[in-house]
C-alpha positions as CSV (number, residue, x, y, z in Angstrom):
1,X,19.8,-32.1,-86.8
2,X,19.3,-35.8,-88.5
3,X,19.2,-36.0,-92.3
4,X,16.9,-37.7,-94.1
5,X,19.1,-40.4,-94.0
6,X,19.2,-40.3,-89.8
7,X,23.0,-39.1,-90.4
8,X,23.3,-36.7,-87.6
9,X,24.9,-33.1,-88.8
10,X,26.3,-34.5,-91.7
11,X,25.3,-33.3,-95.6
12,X,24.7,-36.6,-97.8
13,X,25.0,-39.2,-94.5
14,X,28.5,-39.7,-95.9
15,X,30.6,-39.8,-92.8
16,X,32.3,-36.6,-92.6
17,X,33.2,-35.7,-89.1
18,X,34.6,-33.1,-87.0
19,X,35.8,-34.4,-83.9
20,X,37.8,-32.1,-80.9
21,X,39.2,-34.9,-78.3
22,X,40.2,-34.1,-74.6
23,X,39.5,-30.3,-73.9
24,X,38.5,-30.8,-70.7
25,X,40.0,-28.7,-67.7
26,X,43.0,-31.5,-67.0
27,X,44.3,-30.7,-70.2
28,X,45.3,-27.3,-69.6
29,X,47.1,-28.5,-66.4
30,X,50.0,-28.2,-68.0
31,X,51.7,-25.0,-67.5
32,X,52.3,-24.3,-71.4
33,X,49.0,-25.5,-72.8
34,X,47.2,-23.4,-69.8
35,X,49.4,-20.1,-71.5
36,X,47.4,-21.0,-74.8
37,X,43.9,-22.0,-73.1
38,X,41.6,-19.1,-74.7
39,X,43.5,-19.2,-77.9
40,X,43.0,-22.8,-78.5
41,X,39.4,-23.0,-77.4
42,X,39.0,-20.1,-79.6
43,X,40.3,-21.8,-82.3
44,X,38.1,-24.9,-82.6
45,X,34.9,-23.0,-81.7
46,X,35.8,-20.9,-85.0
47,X,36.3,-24.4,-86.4
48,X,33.3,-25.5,-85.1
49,X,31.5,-23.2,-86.6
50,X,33.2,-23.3,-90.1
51,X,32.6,-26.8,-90.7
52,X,28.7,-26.6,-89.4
53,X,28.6,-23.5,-92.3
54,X,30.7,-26.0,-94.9
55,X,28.3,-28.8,-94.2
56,X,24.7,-26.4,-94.4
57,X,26.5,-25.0,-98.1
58,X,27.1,-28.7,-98.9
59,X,23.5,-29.5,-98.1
60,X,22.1,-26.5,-100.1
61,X,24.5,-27.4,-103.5
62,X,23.4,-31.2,-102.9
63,X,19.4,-29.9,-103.0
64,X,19.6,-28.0,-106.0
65,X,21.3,-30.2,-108.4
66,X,18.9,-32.4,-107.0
């Protein structure tokens, strides 16, 4: 969703980012990543989903000491 400022999912347009490289399919070609595969994906969906909370709080805190 685009802020005010046209700064997509981000409180304030101030350039935070979450960014999860690479998860496609080849990377759990290898034998030892493939042992971790629902663990790891897991993992940064939880993440995912912590830092869209974090950015919604920081929205709300910004718009009330506005």
């Amino acid at each position: 969703m685009p802020s005010s400022d046209g700064a997509s999912g981000m409180a304030g347009g101030r350039g935070t980012a979450l960014l999860v490289i690479d998860m496609q399919n080849a990377f759990f070609e290898d034998d030892k990543l493939a042992g971790v595969r629902r663990s790891l994906i897991d993992a940064c969906n939880g993440l995912s989903v912590e830092y869209r909370q974090a950015v919604v709080a920081q929205a709300v805190a910004e718009a009330l000491l506005a």
